[in-house]
C-alpha positions as CSV (number, residue, x, y, z in Angstrom):
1,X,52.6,121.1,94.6
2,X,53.0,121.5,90.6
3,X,54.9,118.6,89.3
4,X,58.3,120.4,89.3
5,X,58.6,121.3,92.6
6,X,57.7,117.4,93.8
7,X,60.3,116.6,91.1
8,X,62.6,119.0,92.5
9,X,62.2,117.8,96.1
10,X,63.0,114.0,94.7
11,X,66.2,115.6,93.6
12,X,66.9,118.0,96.3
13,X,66.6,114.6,98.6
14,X,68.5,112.6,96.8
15,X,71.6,114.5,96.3
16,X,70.8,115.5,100.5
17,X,71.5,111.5,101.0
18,X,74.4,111.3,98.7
19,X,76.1,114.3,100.5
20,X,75.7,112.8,103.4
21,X,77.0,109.7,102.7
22,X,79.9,111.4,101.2
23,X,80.2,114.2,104.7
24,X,80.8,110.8,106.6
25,X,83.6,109.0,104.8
26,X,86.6,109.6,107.6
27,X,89.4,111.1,105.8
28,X,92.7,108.9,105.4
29,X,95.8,109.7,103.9
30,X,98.3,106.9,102.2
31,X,101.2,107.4,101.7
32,X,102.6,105.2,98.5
33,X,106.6,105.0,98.6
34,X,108.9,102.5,97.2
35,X,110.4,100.2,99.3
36,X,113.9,101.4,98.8
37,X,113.2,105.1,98.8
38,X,115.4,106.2,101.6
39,X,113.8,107.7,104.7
40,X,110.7,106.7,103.8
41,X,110.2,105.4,107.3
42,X,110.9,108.8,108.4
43,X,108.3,110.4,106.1
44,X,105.9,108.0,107.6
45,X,106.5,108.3,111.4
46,X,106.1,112.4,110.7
47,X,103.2,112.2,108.4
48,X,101.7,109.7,110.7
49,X,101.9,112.1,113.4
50,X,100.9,114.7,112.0
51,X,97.5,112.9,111.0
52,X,97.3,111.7,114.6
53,X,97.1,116.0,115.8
54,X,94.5,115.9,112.7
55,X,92.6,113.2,113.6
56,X,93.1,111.8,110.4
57,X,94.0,108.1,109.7
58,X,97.3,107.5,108.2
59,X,98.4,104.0,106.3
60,X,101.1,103.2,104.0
61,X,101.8,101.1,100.9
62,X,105.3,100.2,99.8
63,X,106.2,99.2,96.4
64,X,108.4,96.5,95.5
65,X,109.8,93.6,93.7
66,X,107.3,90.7,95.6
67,X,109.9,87.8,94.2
68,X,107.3,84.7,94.1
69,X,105.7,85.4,96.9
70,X,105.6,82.1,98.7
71,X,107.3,81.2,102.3
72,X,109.6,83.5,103.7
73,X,108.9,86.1,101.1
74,X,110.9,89.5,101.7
75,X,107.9,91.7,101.0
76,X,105.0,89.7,100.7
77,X,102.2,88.3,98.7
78,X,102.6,89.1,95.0
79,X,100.8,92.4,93.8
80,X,98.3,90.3,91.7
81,X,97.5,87.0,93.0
82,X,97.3,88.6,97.0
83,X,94.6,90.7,95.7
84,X,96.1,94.2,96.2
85,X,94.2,96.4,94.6
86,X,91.2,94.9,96.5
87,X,92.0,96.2,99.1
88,X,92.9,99.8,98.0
89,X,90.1,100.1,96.0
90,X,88.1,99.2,99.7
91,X,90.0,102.0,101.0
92,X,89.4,104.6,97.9
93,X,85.3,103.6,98.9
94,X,85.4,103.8,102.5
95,X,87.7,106.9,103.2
96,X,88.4,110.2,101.8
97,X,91.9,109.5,100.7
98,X,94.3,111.9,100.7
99,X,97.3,110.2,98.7
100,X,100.9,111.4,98.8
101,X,103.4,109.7,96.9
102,X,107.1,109.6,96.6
103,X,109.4,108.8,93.8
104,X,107.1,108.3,91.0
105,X,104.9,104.9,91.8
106,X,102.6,104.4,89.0
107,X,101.1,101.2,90.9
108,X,97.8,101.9,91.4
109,X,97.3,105.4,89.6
110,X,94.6,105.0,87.6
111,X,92.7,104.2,91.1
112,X,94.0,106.7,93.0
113,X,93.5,109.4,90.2
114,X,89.8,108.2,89.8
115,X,88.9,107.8,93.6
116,X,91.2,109.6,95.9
117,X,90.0,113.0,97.1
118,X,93.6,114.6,95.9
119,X,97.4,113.0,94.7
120,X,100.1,114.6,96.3
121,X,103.2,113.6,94.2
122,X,106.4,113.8,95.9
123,X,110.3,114.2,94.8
124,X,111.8,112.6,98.2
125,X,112.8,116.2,99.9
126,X,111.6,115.9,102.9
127,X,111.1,119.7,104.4
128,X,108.9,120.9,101.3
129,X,106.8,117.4,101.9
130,X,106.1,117.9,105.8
131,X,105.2,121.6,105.0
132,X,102.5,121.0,102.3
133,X,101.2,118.5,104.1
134,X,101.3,120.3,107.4
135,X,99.5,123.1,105.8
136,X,96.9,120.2,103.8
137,X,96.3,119.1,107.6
138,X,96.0,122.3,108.9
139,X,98.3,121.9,111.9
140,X,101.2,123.7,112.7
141,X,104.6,123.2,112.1
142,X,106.5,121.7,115.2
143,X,109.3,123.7,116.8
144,X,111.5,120.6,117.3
145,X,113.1,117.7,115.0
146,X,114.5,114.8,116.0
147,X,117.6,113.5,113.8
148,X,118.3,110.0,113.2
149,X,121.2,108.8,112.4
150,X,120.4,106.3,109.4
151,X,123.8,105.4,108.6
152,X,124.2,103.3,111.6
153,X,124.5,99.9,111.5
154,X,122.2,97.3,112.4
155,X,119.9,100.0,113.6
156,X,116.0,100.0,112.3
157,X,114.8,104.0,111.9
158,X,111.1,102.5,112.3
159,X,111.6,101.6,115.8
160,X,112.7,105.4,116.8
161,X,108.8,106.2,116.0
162,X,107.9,107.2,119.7
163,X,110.7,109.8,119.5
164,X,108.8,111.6,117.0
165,X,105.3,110.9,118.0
166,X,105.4,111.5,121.1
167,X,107.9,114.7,121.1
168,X,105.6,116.2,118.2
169,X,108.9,116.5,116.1
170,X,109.6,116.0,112.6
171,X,112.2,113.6,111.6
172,X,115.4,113.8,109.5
173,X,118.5,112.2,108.9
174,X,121.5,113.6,110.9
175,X,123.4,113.8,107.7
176,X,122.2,116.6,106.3
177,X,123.9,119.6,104.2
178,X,125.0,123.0,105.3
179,X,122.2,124.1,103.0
180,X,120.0,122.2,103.8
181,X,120.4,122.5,107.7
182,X,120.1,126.1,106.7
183,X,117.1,125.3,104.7
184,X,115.1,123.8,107.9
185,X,116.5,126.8,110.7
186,X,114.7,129.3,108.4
187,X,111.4,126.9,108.2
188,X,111.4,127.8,112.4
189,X,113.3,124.5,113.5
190,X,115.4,125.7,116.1
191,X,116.3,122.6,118.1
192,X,115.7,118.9,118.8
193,X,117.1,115.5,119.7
194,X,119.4,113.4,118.2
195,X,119.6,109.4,118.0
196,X,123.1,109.2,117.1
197,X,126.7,108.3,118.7
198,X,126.7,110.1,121.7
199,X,130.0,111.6,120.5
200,X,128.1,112.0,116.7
201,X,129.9,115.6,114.9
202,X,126.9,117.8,115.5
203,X,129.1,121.2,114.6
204,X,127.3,122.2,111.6
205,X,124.2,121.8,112.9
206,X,125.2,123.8,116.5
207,X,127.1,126.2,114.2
208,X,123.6,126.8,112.4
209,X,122.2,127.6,115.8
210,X,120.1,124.8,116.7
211,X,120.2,123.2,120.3
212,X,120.0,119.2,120.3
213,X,119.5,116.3,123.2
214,X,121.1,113.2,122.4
215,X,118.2,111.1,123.6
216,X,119.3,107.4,122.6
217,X,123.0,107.1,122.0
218,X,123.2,104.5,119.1
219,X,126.4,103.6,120.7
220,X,125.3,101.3,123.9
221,X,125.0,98.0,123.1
222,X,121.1,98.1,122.7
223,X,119.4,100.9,121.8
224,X,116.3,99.4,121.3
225,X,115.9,98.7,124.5
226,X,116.4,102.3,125.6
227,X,113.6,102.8,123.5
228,X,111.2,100.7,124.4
229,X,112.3,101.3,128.7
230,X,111.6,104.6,128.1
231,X,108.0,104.7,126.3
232,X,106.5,101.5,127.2
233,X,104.3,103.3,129.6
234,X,102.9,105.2,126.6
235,X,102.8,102.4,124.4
236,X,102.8,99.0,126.5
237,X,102.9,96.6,123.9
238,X,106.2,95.8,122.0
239,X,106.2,93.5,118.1
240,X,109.2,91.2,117.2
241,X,110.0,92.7,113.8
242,X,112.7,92.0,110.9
243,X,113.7,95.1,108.8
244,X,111.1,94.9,106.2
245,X,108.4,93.8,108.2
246,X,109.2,96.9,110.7
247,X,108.9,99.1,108.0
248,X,105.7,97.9,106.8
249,X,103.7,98.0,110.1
250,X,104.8,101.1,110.9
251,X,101.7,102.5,110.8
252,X,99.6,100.4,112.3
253,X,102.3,100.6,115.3
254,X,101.9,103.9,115.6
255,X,98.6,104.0,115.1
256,X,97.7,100.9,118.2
257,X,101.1,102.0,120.0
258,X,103.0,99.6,119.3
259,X,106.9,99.0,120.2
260,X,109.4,97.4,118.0
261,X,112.1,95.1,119.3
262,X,113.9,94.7,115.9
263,X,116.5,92.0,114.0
264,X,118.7,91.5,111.1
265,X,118.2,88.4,109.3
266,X,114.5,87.3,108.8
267,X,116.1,83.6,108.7
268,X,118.1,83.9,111.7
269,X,115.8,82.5,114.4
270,X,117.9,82.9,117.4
271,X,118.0,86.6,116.9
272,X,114.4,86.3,116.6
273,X,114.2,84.3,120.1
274,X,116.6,86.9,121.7
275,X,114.4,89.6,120.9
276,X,111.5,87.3,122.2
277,X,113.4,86.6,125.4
278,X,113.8,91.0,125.9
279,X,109.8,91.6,124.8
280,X,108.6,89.5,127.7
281,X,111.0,91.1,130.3
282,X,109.8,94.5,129.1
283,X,105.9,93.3,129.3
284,X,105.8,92.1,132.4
285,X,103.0,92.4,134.2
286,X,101.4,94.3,131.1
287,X,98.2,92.7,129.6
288,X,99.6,92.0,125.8
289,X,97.6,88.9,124.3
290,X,99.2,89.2,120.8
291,X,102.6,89.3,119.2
292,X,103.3,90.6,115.4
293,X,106.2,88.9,114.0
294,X,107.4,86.7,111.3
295,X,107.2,82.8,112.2
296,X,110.8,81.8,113.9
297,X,109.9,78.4,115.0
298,X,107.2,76.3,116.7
299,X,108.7,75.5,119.9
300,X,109.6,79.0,120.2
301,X,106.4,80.2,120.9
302,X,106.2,77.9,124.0
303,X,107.7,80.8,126.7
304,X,105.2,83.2,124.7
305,X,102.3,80.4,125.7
306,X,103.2,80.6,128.9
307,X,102.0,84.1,129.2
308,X,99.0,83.2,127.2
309,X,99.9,85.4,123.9
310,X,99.3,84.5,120.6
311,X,101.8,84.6,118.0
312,X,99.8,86.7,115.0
313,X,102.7,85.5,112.1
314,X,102.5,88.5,109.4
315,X,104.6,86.7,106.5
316,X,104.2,86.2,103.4
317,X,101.0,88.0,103.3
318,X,101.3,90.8,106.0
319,X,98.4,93.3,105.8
320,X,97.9,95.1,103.0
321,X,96.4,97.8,105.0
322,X,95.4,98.0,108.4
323,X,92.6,100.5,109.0
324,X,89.6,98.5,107.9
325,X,88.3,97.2,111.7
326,X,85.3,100.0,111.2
327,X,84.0,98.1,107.8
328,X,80.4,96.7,108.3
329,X,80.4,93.1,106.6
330,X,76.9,92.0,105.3
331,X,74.1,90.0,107.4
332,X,72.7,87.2,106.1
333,X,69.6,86.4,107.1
334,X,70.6,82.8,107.4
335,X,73.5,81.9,108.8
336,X,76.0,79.2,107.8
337,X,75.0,76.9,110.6
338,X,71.3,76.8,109.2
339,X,72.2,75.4,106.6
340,X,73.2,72.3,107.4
341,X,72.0,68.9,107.3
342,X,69.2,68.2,109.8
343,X,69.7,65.5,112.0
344,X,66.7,63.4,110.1
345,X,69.1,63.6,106.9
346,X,72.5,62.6,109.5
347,X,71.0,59.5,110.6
348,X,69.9,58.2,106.9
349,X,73.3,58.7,106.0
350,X,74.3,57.4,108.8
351,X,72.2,54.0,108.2
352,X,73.5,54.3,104.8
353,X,77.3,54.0,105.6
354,X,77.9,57.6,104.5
355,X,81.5,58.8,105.7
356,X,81.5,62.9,106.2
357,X,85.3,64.5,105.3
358,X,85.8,68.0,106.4
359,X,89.4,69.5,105.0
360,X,90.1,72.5,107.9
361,X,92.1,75.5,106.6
362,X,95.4,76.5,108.7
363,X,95.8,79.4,109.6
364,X,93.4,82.1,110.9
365,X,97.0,84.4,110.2
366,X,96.9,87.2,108.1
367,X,99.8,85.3,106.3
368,X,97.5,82.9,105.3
369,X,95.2,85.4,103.9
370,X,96.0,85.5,99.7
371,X,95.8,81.5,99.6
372,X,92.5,81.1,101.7
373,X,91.0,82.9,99.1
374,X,92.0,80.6,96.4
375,X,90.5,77.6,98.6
376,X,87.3,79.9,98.6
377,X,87.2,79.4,95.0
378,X,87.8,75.8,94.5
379,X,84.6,75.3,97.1
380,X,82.8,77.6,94.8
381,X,83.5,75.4,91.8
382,X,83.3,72.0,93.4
383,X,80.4,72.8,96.3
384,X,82.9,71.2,98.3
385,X,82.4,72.2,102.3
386,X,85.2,72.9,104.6
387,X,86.1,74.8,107.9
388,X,88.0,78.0,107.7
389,X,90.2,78.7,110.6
390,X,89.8,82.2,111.9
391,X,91.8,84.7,113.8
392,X,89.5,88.1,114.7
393,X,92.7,89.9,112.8
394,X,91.5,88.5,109.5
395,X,87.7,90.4,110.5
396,X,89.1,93.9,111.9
397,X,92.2,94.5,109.2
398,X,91.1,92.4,105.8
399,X,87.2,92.0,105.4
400,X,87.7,91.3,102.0
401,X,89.4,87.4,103.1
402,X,85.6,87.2,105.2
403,X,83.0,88.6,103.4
404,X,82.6,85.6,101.3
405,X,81.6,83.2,104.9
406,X,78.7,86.1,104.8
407,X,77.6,86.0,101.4
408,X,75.0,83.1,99.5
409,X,76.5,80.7,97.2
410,X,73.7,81.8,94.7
411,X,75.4,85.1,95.2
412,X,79.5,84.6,94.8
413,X,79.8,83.5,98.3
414,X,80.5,80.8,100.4
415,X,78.4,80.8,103.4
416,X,77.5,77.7,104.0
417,X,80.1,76.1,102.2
418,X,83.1,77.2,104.4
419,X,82.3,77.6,108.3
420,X,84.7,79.8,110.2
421,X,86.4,77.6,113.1
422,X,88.4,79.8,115.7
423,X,91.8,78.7,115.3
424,X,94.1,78.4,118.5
425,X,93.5,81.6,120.4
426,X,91.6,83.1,117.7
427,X,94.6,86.2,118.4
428,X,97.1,84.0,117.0
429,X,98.5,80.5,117.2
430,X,100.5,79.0,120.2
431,X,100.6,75.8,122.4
432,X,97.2,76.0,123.9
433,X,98.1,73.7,126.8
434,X,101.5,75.4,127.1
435,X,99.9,77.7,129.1
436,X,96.8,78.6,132.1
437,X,94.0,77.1,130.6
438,X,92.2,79.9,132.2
439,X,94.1,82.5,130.8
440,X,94.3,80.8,127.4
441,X,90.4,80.5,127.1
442,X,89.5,84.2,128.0
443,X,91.8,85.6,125.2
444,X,89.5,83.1,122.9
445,X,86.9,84.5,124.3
446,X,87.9,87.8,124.1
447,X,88.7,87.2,120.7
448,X,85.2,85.5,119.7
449,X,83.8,88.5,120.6
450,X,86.0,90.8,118.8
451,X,85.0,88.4,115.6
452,X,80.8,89.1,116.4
453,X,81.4,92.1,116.0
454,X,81.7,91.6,112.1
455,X,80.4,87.8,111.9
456,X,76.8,88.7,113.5
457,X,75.2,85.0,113.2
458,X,78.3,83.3,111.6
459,X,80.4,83.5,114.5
460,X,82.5,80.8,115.2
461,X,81.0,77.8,117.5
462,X,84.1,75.3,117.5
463,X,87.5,75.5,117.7
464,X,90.4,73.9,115.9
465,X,93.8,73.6,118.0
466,X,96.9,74.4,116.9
467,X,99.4,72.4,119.5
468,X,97.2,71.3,122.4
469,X,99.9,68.3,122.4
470,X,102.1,69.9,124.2
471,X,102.6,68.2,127.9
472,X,101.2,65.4,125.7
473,X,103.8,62.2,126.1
474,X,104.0,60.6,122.5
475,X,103.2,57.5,123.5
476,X,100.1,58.3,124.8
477,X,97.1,56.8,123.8
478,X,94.4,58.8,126.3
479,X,94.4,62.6,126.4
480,X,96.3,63.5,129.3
481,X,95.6,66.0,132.1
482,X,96.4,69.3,130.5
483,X,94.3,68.6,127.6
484,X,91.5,67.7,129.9
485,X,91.8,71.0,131.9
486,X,91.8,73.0,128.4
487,X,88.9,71.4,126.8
488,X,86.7,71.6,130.2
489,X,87.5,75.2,130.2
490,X,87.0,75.7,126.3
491,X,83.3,73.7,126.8
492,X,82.4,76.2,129.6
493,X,83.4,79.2,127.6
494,X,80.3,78.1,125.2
495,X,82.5,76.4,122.3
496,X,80.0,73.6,120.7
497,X,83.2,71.5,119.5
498,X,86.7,71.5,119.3
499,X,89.7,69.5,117.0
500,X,92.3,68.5,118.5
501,X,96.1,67.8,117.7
502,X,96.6,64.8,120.2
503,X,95.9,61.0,119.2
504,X,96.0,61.1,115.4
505,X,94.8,58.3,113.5
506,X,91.8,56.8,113.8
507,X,88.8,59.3,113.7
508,X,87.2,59.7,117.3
509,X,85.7,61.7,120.5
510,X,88.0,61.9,122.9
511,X,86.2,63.5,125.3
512,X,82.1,64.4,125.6
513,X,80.4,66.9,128.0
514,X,77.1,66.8,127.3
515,X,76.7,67.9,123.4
516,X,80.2,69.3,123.6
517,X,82.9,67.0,121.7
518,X,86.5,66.8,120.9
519,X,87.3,65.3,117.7
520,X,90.7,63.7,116.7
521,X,92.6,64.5,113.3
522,X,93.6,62.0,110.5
523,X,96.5,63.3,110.1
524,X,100.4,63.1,110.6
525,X,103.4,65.5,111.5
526,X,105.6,66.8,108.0
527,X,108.7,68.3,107.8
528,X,109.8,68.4,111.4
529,X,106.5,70.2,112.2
530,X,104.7,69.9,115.3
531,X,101.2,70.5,114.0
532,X,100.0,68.0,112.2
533,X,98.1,67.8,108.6
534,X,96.0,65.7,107.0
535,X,96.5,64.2,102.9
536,X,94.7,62.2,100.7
537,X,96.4,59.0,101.3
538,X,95.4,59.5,105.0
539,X,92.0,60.0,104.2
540,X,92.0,57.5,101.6
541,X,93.2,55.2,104.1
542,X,90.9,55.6,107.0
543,X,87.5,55.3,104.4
544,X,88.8,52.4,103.4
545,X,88.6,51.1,106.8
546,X,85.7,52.0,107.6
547,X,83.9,50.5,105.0
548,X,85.6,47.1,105.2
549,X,83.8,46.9,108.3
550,X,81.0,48.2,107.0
551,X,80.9,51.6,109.1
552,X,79.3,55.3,108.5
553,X,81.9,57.3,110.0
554,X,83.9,60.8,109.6
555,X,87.1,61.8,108.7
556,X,89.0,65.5,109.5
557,X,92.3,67.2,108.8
558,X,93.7,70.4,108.9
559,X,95.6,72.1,105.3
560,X,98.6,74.0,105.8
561,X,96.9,76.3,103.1
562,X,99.7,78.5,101.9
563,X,101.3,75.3,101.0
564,X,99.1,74.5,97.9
565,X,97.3,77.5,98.0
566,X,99.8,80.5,96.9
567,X,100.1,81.1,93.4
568,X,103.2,80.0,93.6
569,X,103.0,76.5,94.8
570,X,99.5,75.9,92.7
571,X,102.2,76.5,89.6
572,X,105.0,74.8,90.9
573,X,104.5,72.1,94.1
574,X,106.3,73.4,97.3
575,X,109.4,71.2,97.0
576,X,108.3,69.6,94.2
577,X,105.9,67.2,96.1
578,X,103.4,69.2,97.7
579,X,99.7,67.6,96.6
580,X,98.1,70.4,94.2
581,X,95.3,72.6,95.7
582,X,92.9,70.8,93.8
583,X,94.1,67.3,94.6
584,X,92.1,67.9,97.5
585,X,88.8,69.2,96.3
586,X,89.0,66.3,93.2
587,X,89.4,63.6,95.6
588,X,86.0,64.4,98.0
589,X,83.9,65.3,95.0
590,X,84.8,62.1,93.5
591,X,83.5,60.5,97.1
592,X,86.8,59.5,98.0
593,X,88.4,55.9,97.2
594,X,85.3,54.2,97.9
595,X,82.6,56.2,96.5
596,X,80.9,56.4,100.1
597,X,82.7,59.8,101.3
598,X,80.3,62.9,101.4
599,X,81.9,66.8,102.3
600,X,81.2,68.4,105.4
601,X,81.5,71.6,107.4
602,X,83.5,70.7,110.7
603,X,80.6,71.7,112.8
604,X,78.3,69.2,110.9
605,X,80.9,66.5,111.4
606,X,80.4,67.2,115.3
607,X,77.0,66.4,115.4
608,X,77.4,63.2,112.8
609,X,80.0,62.4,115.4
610,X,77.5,62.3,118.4
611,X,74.7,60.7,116.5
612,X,77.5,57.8,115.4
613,X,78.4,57.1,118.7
614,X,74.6,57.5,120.2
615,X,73.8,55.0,117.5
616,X,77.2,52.3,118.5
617,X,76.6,49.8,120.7
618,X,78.0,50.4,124.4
């Protein structure tokens, strides 16, 4: 073969492997809207059907004013400190991207016009933007619509998403003009279904020829719940959403069938517990093990624990995008547990009066997300450890918060550095012992292995508990017996170690089982909060202890990361007081008060905890 041909066939390969990497991309189309475009949640619920008949993923992306960004934050992480573009840049790479965009959003345009397969820029009419994209799709038109009467008050058009999915309609407004009413009559619509007063003025539409059901009438006292009676055979799971919120997950409730049970006021936590209250009469005897929502309340998760669901809290930093549980994270080929201390190297510390810290993140919740990252950073710089707590929603919607645990340090990464701890349910936080212990340890389980899936070697081995306190008197100085009944059961599920939230103070097992431990917190409630949170001045405290009696030991506490970790707060202190995020990270590279404090990952500290009471006298 002459040296052009085998050059030739080099070539002819190559561009054969590209092409296929290429021919395998699933095909996604975003839609990019601003958050006050009206009907956009209309345009989504029809283009997200109409991807569905495609078999084409659909997302959306909603532009907006982010305000700081910190607690309670109408719309989110900011733009540039939660990483956006990240993440639609991962999209751009792993999909072919079909993006449609209304109302002239220049966020992200010089990505999408160097990535996306095609920009489909969009005016807001809605009949000319379900028609080109019909025909982009290559599926029909629909015969029906179904009108939604937008005006009404208090009523979310995102919930009304099974009335188009399901019917195969397109959706509109029910206030429409003669023209165009005509306008969508001559596109083939001849009839429909209405969500609307039951007595709603429907004469220019019936005077246009078209034949309408009034399917929810907007004017019983909760036509959410109509809703939900109606489909929650087709989609058995319901959210507990605020306005923007419901907007935002739209797709990803259409897209894992997923029922709204909506509220006004993102601050007004008793609407948020009535809606609670409704979503477990409609799940009943339905197998839901996770709840979307923003948070409204510790103690209101308690009838939620009794039906062993956790409480997955999407604010300040909901999901960017949510169609990411395919991505393949990288595989180190040693894990994070390798590459810890031996035991050899525990007991001369130990013999040398070392004192491990560990500082544990809170939460594994995808609000949680921007400010872990920041805390990834600060162990970068410092070589600080730490535990990470995890939920398997931080794996399967934002891989970009986890591939650093999978990545060297000599590389950017932080395996090694930060160990991923399953936090609570590992689905979302709740009372652990507010519940069957049975039924609380299978959905951590459950989730554990949903997290393998991505994690490979670095899946979690301990646990760190969000409330296991409750049923806990406060007095108490002994774990009590629902605590005893949960940790048995998470030992026999295969968990190495666990954290607890009972008997804060002084650092100890609490209960054994063989290598199997339970480790208390230094830590303390703050703010009226249940959970409880370690500081400096804790830590500070307890080492200072230790070595007056001239004691190795080991010290953990949980961070309520977005607390010093959002942009906002590392600027300005939440409420002025807030320790720094690198407060933290300053005061364990300097060894503490006394010089004798070494960092640790929270498994680490398990094993330093056995050898330090194997090596106590009885």
């Amino acid at each position: 073969m002459s040296r052009f041909f085998r050059l030739f066939a080099v070539f002819f390969t190559f561009v054969s492997c590209l092409s296929a990497a290429d021919a395998v991309k699933p095909p996604l189309l975003l839609f990019v809207t601003r958050h006050d475009t009206p009907h956009k949640d209309l345009a989504a619920m029809t283009l997200a059907t109409m991807c569905d008949k495609a078999g084409m993923l659909f997302d959306s992306y909603q532009a907006s004013a982010h305000l700081e960004g910190g607690l309670f934050a109408p719309h989110g992480s900011t733009v540039i400190g939660g990483a956006h573009s990240l993440r639609i840049a991962r999209a751009l790479a792993s999909f072919e991207v079909t993006v449609v965009r209304m109302d002239g959003v220049l966020l992200f345009d010089s990505l999408f016009q160097s990535g996306a397969k095609r920009v489909i820029d969009w005016d807001g009419k809605l009949l000319p933007l379900y028609q080109n994209v019909a025909k982009q799709l290559g599926v029909p038109a629909p015969a029906g619509l179904t009108l939604i009467d937008t005006s009404a008050r208090g009523f979310r058009a995102a919930a009304c998403w099974p009335e188009v999915f399901y019917r195969n309609a397109w959706a509109f407004p029910l206030q429409q003009t003669a023209e165009k009413i005509t306008a969508l009559k001559q596109a083939g619509l001849a009839g429909g279904y209405t969500i609307a007063r039951a007595d709603a003025d429907l004469s220019p539409w019936k005077s246009a020829g078209f034949t309408l059901e009034n399917t929810i009438d907007l004017a019983q006292p909760d036509p959410e719940r109509l809703l939900a009676e109606r489909w929650i055979k087709q989609a058995p799971e319901i959210d507990i959403l605020e306005p923007n919120l419901a907007s935002f997950m739209l797709p990803f409730s259409i897209r894992e069938r997923r029922l709204m049970l909506t509220y006004t006021d993102l601050r007004d936590f008793k609407q948020a517990e009535k809606r609670r209250d409704l979503m477990l009469e409609l799940t009943k005897g339905n197998s839901q093990t996770a709840v979307y929502c923003r948070w409204f309340g510790d103690a209101a998760m308690l009838p939620l624990a009794a039906r062993g669901i956790g409480v997955s809290v999407v604010e300040p930093n909901r999901h960017i995008l949510t169609v990411f549980n395919e991505q393949k994270l990288p595989q180190p080929t040693t894990s994070c547990f390798d590459l810890e201390p031996d035991d050899t190297q525990l007991r001369a510390w130990a013999a040398d009066g070392v004192i491990l810290a560990s500082w544990v993140l809170h939460s594994g919740e995808p609000s949680h997300n921007d400010s872990v990252m920041n805390f990834y950073d600060w162990s970068t710089m410092t070589g600080v450890r730490m535990g990470s707590g995890v939920h398997w929603q931080r794996y399967d919607f934002d891989p970009d918060v986890v591939e650093p645990l999978q990545v060297p340090v000599d590389q950017g990464g932080v395996l090694g550095l930060v160990e991923p701890v399953l936090h609570s349910t590992g689905a979302g936080v709740n009372w652990e012992t507010g519940g069957d212990p049975a039924v609380m340890v299978a959905l951590m389980k459950k989730s554990l292995a949903k997290i393998a899936v991505h994690a490979g070697s670095n899946t979690p081995r301990g646990i760190y508990f969000f409330g296991d306190l409750h049923a806990q008197p406060k007095d108490a100085t002994e774990p009590g017996p629902a605590q005893i009944a949960l940790w048995k059961a998470v030992k026999e599920a295969g968990f190495s170690y666990a954290i607890t939230s009972v008997l804060e103070g002084d650092s100890r097992i609490v209960y054994q089982d063989g290598d199997f431990v339970v480790l208390t917190q230094t830590a303390k409630t703050h703010n009226g909060s249940p959970f409880i949170r370690g500081d400096r001045e804790l830590f500070s405290a307890a080492e200072k202890k230790l070595v007056e009696q001239t004691k190795p030991g080991w010290i953990v506490g949980a961070i309520d990361t977005p607390i010093h970790g959002s942009p906002i707060y590392q600027g300005r202190p939440y409420k002025g007081k807030a320790p720094r995020l690198h407060e933290f990270f300053d005061y364990i590279q300097n060894g503490g008060a006394t010089g004798k404090v070494k960092s640790a990952t929270p498994h680490t500290i398990a094993r330093y905890a056995r050898i330090l009471k194997e090596l106590s006298p009885p």
